[in-house]
N, CA, C, O and CB atoms as a CASP TS submission, in Angstrom:
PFRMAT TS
TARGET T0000
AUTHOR 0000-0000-0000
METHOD Language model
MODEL 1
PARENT N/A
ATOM      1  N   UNK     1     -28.387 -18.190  82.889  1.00  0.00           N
ATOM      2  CA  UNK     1     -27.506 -17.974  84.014  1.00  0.00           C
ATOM      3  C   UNK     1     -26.102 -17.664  83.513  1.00  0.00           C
ATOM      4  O   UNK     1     -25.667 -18.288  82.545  1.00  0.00           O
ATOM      5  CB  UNK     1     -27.498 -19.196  84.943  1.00  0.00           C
ATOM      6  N   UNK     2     -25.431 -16.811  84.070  1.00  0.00           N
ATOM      7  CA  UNK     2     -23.839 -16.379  83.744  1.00  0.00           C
ATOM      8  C   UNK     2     -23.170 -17.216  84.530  1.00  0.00           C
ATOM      9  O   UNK     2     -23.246 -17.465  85.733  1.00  0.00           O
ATOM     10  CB  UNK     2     -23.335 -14.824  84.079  1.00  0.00           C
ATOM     11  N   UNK     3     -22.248 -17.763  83.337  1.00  0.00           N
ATOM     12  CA  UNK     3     -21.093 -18.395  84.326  1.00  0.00           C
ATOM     13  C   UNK     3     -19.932 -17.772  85.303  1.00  0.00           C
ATOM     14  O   UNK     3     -19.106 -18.335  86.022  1.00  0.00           O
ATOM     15  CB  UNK     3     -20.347 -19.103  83.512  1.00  0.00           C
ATOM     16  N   UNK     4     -20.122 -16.773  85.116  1.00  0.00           N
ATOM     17  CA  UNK     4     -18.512 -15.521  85.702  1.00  0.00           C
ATOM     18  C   UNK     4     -19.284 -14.635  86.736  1.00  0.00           C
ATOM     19  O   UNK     4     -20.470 -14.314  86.659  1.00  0.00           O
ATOM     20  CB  UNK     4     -17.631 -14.056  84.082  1.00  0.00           C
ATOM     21  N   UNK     5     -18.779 -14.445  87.291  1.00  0.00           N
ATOM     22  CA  UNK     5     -19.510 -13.609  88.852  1.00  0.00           C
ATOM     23  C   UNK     5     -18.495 -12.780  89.769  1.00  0.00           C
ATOM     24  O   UNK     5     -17.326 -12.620  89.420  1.00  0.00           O
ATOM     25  CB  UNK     5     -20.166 -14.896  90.091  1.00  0.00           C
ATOM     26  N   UNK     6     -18.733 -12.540  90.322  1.00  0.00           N
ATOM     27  CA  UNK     6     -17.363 -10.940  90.748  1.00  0.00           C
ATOM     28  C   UNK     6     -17.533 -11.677  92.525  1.00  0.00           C
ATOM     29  O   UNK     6     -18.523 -12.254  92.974  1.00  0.00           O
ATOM     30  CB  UNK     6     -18.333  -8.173  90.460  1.00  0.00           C
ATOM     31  N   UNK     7     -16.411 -11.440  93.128  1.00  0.00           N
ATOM     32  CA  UNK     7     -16.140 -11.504  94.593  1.00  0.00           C
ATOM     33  C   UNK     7     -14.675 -10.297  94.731  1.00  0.00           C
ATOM     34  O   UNK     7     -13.685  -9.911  94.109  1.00  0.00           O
ATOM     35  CB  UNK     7     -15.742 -13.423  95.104  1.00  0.00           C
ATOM     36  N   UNK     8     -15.594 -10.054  96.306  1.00  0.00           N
ATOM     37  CA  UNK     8     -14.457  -9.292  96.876  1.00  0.00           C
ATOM     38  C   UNK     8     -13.691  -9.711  97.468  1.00  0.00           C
ATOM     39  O   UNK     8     -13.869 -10.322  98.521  1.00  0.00           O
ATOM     40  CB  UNK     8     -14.627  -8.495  97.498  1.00  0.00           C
ATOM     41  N   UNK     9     -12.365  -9.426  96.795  1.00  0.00           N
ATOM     42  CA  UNK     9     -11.295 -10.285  98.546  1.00  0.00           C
ATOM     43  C   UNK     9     -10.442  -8.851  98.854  1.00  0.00           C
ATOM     44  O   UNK     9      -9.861  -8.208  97.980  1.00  0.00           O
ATOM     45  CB  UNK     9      -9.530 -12.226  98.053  1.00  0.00           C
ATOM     46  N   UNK    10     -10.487  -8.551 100.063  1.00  0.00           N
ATOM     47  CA  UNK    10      -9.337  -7.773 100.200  1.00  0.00           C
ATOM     48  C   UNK    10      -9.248  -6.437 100.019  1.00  0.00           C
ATOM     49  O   UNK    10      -8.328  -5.697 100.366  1.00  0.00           O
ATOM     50  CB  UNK    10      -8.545  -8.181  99.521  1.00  0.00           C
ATOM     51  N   UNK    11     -10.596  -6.074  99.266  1.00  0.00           N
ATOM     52  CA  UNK    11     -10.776  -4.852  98.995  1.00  0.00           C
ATOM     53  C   UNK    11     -10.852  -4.626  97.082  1.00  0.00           C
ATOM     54  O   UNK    11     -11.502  -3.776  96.473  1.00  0.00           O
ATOM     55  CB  UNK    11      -9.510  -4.091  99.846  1.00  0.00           C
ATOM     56  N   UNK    12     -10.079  -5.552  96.592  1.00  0.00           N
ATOM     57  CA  UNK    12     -10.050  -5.559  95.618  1.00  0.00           C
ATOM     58  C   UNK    12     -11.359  -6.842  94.797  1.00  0.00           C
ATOM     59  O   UNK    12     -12.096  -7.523  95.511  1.00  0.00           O
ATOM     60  CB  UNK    12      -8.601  -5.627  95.534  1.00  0.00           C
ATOM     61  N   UNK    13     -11.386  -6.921  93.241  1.00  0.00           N
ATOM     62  CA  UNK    13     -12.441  -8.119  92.401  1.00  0.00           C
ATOM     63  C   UNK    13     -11.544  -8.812  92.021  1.00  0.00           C
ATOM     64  O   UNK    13     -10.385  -8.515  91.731  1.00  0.00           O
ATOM     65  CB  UNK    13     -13.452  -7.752  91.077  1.00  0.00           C
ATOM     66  N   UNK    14     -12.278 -10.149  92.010  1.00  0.00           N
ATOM     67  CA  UNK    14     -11.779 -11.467  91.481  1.00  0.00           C
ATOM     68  C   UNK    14     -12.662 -11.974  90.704  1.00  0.00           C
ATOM     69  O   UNK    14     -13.623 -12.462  91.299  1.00  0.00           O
ATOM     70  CB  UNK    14     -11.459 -12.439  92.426  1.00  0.00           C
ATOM     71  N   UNK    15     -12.684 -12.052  89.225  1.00  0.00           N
ATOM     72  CA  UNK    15     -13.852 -12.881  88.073  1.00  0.00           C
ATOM     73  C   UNK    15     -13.938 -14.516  88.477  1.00  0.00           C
ATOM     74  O   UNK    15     -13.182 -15.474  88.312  1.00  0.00           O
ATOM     75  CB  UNK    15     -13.176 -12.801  86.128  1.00  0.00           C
ATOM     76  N   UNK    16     -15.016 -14.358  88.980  1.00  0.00           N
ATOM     77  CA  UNK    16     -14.796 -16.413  90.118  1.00  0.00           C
ATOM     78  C   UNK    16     -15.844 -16.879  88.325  1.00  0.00           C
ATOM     79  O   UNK    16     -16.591 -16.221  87.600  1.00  0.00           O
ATOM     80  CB  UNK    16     -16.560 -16.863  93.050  1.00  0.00           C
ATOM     81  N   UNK    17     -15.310 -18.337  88.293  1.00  0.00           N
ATOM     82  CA  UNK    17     -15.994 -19.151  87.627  1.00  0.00           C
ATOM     83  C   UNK    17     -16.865 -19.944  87.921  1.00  0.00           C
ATOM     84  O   UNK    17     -16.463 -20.568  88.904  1.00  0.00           O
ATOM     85  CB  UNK    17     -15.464 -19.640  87.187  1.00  0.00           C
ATOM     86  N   UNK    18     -18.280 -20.427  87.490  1.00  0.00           N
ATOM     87  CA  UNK    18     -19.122 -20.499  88.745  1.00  0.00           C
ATOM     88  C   UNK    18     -19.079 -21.914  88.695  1.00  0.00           C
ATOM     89  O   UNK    18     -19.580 -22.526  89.638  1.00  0.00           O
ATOM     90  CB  UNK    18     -20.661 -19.783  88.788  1.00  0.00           C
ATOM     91  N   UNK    19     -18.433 -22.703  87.514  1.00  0.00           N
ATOM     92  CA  UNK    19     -18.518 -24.145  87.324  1.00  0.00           C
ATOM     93  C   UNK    19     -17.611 -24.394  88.092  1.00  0.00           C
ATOM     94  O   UNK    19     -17.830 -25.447  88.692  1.00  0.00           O
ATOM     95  CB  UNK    19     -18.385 -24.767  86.026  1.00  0.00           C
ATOM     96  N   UNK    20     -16.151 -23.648  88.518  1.00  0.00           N
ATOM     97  CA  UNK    20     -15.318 -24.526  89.580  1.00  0.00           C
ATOM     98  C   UNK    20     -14.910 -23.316  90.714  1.00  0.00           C
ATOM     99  O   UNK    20     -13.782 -23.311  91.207  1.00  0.00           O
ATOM    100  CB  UNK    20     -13.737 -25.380  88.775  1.00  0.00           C
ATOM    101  N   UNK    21     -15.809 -22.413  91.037  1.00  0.00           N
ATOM    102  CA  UNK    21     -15.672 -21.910  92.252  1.00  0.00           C
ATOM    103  C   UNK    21     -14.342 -21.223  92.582  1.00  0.00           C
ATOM    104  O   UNK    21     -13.954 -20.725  93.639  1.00  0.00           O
ATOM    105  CB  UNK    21     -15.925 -22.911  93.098  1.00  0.00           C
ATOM    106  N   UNK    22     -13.523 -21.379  90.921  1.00  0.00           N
ATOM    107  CA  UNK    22     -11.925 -20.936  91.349  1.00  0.00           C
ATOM    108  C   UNK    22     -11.764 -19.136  90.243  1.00  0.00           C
ATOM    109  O   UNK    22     -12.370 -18.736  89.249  1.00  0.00           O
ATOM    110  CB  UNK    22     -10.369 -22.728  90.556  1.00  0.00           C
ATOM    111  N   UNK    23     -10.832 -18.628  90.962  1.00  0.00           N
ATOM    112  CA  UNK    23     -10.814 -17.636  90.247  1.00  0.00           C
ATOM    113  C   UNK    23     -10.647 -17.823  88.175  1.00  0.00           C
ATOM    114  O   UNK    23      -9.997 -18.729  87.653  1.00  0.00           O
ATOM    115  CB  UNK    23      -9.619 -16.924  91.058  1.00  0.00           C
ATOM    116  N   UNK    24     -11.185 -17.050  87.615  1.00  0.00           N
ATOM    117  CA  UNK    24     -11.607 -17.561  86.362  1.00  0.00           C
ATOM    118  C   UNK    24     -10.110 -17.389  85.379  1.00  0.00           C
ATOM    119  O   UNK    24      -9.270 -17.389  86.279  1.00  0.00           O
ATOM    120  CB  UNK    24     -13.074 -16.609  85.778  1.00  0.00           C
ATOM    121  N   UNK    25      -9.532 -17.284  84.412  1.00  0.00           N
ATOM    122  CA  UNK    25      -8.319 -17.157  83.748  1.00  0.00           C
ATOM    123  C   UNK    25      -8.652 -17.147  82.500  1.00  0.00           C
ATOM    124  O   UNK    25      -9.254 -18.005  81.856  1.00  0.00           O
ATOM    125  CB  UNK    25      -7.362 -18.102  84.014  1.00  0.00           C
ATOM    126  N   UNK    26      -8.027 -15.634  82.020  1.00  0.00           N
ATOM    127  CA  UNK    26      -7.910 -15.732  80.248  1.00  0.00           C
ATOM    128  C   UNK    26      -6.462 -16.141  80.259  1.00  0.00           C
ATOM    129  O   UNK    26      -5.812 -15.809  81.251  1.00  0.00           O
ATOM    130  CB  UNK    26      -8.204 -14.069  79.181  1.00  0.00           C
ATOM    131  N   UNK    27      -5.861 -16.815  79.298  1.00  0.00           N
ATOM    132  CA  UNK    27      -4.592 -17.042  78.158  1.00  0.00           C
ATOM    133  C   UNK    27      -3.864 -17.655  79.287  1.00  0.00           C
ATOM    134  O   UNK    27      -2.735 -17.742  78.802  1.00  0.00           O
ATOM    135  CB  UNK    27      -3.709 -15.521  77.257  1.00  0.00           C
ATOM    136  N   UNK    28      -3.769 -18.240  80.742  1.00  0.00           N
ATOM    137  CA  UNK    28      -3.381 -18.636  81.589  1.00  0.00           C
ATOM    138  C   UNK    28      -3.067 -17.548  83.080  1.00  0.00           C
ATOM    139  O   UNK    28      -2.498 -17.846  84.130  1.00  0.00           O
ATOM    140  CB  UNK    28      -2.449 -19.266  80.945  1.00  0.00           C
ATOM    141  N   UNK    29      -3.738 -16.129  82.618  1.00  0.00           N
ATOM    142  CA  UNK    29      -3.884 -15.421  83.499  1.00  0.00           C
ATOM    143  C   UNK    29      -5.068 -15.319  84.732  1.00  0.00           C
ATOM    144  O   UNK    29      -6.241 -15.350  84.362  1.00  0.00           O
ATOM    145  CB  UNK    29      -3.782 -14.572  82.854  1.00  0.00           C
ATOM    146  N   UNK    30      -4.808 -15.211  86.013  1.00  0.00           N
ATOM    147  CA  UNK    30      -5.565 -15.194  86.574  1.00  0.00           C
ATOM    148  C   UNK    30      -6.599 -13.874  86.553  1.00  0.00           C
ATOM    149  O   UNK    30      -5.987 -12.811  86.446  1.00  0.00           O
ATOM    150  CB  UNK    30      -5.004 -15.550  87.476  1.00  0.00           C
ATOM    151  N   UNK    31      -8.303 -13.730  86.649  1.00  0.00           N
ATOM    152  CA  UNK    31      -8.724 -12.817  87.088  1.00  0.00           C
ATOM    153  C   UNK    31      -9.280 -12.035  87.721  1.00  0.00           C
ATOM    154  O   UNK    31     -10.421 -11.575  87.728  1.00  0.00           O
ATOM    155  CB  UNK    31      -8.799 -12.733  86.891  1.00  0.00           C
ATOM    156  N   UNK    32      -7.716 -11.784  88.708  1.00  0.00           N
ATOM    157  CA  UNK    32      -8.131 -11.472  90.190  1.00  0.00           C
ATOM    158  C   UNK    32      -7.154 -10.283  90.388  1.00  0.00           C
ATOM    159  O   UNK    32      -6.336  -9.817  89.594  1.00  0.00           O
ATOM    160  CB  UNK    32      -7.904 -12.830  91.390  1.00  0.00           C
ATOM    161  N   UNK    33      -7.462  -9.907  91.683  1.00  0.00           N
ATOM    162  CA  UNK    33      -7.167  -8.376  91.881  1.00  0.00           C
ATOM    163  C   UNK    33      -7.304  -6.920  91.194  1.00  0.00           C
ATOM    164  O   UNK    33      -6.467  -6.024  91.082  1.00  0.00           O
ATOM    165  CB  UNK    33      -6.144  -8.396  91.991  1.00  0.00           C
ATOM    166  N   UNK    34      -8.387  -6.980  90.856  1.00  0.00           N
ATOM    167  CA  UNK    34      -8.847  -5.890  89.884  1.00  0.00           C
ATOM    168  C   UNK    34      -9.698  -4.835  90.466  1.00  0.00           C
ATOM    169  O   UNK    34     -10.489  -5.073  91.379  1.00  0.00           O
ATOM    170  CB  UNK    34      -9.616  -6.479  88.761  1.00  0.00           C
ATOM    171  N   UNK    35      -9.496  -3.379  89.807  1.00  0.00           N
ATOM    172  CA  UNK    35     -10.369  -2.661  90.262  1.00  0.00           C
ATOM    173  C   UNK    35     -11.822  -2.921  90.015  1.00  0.00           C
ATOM    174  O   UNK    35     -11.935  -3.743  89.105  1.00  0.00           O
ATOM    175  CB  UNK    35     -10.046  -1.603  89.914  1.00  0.00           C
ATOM    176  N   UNK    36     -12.963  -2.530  90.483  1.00  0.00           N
ATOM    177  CA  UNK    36     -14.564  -2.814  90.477  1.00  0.00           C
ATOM    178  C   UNK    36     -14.561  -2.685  89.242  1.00  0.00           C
ATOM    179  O   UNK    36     -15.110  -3.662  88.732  1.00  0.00           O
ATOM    180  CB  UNK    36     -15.680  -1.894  91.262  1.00  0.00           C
ATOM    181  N   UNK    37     -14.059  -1.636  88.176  1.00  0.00           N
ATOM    182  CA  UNK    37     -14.691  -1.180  86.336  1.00  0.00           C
ATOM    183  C   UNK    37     -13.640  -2.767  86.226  1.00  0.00           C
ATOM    184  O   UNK    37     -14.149  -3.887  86.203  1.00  0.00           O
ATOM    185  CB  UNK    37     -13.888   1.105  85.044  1.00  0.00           C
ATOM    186  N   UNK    38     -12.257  -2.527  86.175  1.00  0.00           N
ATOM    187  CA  UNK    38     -11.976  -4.059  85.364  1.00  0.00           C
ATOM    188  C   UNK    38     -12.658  -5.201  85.658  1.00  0.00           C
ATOM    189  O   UNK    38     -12.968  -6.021  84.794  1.00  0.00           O
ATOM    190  CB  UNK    38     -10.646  -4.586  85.541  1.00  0.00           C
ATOM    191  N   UNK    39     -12.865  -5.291  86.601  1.00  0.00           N
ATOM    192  CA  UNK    39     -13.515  -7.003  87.307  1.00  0.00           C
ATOM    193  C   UNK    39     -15.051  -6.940  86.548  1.00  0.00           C
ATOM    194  O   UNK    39     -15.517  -8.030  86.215  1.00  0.00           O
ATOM    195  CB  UNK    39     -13.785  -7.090  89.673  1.00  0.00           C
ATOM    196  N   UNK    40     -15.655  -6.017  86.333  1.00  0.00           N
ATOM    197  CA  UNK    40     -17.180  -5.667  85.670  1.00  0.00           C
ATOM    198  C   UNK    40     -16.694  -5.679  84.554  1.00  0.00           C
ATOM    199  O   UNK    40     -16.752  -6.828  84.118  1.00  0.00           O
ATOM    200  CB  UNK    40     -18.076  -4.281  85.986  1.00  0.00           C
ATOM    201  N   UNK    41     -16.075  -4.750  83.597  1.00  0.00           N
ATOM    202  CA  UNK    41     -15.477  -5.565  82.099  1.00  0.00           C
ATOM    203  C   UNK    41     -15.205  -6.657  82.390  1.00  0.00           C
ATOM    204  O   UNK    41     -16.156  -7.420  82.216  1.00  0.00           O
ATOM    205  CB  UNK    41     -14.192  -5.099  81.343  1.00  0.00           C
ATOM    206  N   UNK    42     -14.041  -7.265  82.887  1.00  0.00           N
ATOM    207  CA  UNK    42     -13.770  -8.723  82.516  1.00  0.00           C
ATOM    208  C   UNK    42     -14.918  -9.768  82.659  1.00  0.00           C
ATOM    209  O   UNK    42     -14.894 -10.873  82.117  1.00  0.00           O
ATOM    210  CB  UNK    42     -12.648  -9.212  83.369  1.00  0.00           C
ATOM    211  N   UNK    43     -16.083  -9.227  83.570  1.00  0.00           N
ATOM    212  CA  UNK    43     -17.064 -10.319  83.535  1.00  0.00           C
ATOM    213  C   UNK    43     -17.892 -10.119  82.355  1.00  0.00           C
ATOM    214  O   UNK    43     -18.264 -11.166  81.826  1.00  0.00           O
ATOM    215  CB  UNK    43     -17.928 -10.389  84.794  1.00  0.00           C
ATOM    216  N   UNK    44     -18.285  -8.993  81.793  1.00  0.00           N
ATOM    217  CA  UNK    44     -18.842  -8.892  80.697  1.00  0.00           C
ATOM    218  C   UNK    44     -18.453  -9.556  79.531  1.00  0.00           C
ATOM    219  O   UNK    44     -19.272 -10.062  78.764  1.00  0.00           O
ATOM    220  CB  UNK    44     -18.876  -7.849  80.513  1.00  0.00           C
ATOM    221  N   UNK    45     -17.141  -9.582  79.345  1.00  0.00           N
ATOM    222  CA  UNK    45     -16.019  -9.958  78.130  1.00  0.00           C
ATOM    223  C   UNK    45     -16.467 -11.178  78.071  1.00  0.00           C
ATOM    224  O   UNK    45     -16.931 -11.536  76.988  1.00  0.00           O
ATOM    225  CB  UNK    45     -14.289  -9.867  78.367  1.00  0.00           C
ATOM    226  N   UNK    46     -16.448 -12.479  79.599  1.00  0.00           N
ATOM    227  CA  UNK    46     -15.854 -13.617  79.528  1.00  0.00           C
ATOM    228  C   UNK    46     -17.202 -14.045  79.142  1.00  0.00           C
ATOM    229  O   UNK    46     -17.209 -14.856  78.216  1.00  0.00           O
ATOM    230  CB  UNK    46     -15.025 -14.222  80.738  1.00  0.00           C
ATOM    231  N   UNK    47     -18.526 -13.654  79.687  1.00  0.00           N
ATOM    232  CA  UNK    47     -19.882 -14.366  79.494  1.00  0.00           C
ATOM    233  C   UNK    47     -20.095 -13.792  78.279  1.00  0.00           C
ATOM    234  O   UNK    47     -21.272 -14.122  78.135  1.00  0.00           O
ATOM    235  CB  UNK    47     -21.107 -14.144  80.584  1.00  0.00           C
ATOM    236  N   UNK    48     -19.801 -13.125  77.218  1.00  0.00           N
ATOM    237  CA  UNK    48     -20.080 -12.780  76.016  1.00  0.00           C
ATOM    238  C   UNK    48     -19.249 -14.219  75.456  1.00  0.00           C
ATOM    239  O   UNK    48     -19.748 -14.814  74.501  1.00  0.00           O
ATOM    240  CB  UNK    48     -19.568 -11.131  75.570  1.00  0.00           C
ATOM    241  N   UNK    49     -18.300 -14.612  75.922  1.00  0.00           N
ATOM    242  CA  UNK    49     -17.319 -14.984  75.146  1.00  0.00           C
ATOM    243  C   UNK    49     -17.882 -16.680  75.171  1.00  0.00           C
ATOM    244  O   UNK    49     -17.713 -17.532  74.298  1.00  0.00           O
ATOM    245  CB  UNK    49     -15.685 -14.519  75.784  1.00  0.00           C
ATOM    246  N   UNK    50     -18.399 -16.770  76.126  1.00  0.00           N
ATOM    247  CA  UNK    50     -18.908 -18.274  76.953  1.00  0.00           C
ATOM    248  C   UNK    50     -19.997 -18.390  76.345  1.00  0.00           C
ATOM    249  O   UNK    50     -20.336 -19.504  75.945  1.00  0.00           O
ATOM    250  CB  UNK    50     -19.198 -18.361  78.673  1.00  0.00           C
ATOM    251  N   UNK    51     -21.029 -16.950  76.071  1.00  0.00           N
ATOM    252  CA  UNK    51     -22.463 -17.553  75.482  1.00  0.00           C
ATOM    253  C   UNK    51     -21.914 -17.891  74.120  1.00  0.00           C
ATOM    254  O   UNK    51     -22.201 -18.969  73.601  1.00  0.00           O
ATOM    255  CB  UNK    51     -23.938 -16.387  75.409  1.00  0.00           C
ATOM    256  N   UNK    52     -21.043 -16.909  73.448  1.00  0.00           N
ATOM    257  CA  UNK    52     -20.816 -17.065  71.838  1.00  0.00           C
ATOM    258  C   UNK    52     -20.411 -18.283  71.545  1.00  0.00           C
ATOM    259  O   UNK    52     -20.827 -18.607  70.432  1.00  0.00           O
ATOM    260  CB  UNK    52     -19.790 -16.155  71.206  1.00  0.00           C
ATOM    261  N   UNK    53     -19.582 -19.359  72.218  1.00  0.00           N
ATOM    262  CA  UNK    53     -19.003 -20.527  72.179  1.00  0.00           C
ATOM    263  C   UNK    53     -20.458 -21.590  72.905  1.00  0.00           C
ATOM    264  O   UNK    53     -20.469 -22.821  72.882  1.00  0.00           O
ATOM    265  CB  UNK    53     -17.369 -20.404  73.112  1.00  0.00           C
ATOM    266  N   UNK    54     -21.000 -21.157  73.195  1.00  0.00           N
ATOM    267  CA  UNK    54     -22.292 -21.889  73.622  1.00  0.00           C
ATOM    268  C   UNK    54     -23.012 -22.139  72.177  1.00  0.00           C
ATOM    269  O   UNK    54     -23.212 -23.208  71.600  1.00  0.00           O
ATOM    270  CB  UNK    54     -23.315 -20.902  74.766  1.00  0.00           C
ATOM    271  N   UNK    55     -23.348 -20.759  71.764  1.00  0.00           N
ATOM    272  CA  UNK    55     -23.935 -20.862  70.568  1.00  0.00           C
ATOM    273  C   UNK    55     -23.737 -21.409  69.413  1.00  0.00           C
ATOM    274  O   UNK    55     -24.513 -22.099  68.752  1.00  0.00           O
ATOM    275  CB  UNK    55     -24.063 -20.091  70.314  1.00  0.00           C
ATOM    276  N   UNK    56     -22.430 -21.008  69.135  1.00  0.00           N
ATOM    277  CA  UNK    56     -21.861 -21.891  67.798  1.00  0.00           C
ATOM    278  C   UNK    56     -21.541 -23.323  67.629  1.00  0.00           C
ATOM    279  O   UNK    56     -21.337 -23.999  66.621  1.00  0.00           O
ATOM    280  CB  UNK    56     -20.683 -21.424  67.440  1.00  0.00           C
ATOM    281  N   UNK    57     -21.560 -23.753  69.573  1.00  0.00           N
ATOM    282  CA  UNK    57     -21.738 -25.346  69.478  1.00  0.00           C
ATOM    283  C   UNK    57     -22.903 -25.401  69.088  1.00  0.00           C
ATOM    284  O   UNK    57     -23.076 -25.807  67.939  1.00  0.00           O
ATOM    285  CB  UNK    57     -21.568 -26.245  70.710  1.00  0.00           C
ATOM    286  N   UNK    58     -23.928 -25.067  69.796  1.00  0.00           N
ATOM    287  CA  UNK    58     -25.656 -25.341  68.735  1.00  0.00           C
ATOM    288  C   UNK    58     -25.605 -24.892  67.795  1.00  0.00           C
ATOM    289  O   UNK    58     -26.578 -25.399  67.237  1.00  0.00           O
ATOM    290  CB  UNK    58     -27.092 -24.761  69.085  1.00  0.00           C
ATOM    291  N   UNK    59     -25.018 -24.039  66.881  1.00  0.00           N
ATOM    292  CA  UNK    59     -25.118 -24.080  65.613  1.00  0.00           C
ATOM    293  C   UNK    59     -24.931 -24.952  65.081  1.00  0.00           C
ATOM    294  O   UNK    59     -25.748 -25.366  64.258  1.00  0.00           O
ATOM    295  CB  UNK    59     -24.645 -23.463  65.126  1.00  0.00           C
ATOM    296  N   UNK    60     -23.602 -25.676  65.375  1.00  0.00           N
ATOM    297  CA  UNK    60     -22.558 -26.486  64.528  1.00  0.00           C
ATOM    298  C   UNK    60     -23.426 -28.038  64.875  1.00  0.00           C
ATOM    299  O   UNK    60     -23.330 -29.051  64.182  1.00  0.00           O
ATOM    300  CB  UNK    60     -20.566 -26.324  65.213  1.00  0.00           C
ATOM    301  N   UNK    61     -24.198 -27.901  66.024  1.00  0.00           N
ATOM    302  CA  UNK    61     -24.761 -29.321  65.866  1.00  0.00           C
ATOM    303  C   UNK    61     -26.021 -29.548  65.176  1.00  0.00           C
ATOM    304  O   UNK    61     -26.525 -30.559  64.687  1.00  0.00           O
ATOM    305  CB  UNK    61     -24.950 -29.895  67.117  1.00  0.00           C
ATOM    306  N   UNK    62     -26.426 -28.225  65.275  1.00  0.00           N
ATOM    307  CA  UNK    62     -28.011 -28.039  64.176  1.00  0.00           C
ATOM    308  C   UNK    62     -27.723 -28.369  62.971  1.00  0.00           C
ATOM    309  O   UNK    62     -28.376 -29.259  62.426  1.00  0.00           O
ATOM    310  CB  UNK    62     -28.724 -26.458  63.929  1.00  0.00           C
ATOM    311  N   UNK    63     -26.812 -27.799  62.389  1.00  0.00           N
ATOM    312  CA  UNK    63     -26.128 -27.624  61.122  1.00  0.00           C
ATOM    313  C   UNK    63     -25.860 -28.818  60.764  1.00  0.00           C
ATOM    314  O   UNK    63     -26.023 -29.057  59.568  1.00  0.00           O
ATOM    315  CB  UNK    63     -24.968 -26.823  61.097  1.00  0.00           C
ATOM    316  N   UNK    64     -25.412 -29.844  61.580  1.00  0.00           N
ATOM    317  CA  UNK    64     -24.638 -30.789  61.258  1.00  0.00           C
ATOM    318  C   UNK    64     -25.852 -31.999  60.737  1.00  0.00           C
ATOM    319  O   UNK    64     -25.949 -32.691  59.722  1.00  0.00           O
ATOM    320  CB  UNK    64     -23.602 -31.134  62.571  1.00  0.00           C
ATOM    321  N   UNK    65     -26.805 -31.833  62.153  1.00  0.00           N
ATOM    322  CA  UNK    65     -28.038 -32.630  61.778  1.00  0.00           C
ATOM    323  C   UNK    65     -28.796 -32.467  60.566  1.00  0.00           C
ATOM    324  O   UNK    65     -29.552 -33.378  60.229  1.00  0.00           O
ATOM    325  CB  UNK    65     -28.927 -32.466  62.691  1.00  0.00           C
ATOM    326  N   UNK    66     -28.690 -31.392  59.845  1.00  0.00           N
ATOM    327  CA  UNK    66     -29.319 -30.949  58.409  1.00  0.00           C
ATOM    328  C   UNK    66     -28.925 -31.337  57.324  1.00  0.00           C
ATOM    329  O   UNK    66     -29.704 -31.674  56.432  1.00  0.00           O
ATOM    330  CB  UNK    66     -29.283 -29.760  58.140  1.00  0.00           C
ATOM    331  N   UNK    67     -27.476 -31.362  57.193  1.00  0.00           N
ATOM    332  CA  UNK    67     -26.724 -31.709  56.311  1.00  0.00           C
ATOM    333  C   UNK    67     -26.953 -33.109  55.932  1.00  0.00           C
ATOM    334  O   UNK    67     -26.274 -33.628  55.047  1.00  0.00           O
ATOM    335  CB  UNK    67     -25.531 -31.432  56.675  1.00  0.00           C
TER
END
């Protein structure tokens, strides 16, 4: 399941976060009001970015258990 999901407000996209239902934020930016291509990149970006940090926690705990 993806955590980042697109809503329309207004005519314009908002990257909603699905764990708190609030618009999502890189570097303390909000990401909202975007055209349809940015709001579709930015959701691509953020769930790449969310699985990769998913993963390397299971790495780092696999890893850890081996050692």
């Amino acid at each position: 399941m993806c955590r980042y999901n697109l809503r329309m407000e207004d005519g314009l996209w908002t990257v909603i976060d699905a764990t708190t239902q609030r618009p999502a934020e890189l570097n303390g930016v909000q990401m909202a009001r975007m055209t349809w291509r940015e709001a579709c990149d930015m959701v691509d970006i953020l769930n790449n970015l969310d699985r990769l940090s998913f993963l390397s926690k299971r790495y780092e705990s696999s890893a850890s258990t081996v050692a």
